[in-house]
N, C-alpha and C positions, 0 to 999 in steps of 0.2 A: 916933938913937943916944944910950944914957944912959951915964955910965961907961964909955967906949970899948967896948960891946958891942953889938952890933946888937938890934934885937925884931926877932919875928917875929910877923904879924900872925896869930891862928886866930880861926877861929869855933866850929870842931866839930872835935873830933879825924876824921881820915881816915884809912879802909884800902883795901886792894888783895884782891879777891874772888876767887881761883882757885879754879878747880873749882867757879863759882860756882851748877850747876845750877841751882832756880827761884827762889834768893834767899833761903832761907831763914837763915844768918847774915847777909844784909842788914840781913833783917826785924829780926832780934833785936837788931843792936846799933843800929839806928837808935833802938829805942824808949828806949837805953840814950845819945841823943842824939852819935852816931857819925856821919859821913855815907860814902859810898864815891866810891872815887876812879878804880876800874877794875876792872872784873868779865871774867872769861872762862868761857868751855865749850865743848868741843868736839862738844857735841849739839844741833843744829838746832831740834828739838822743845824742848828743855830754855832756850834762846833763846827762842822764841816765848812761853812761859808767865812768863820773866822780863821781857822787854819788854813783856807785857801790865801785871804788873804795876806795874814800874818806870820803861819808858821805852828805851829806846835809846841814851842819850847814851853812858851808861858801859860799853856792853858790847861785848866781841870774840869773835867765834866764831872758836872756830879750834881749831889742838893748843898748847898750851902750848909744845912743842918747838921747834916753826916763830913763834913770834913774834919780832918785830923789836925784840931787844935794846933797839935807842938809842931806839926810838919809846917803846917801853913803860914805861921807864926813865923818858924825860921826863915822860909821862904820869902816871905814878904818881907820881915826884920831886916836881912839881910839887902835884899833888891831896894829897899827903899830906900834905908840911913846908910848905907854904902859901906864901906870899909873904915872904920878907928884906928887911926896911926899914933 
């Protein structure tokens, strides 16, 4: 804490991927030194060509509609604004 305000630790700014079909604004803003924090789609096919690319860790298939609020939330809250020291 400096000056009675908290840091917040980053390394890379973070976003949240909706409608993330095969990652293509992944792609773009990674190279732009971005990293993602949570990616979705609701097309199975469209899943597969992203986790080839990318990985699995950060991806949720599913509808946008039906996702769980408080999980997502933290998910993202967390991956975006970093860690409060």
């Amino acid at each position: 804490m400096r000056n009675g305000h908290r840091r917040i630790k980053r390394s890379a700014p973070r976003f949240a991927e909706f409608f993330a079909g095969i990652g293509l604004v992944r792609l773009a803003l990674e190279r732009q030194g971005w990293r993602v924090a949570f990616a979705n789609d609701i097309d199975p096919d469209k899943q597969e060509m992203y986790e080839r690319n990318f990985g699995a860790d950060d991806f949720h298939l599913g509808d946008i509609h039906k996702l769980d609020a408080d999980d997502s939330d933290q998910r993202i809250s967390k991956g975006v604004f970093g860690q409060i020291t």
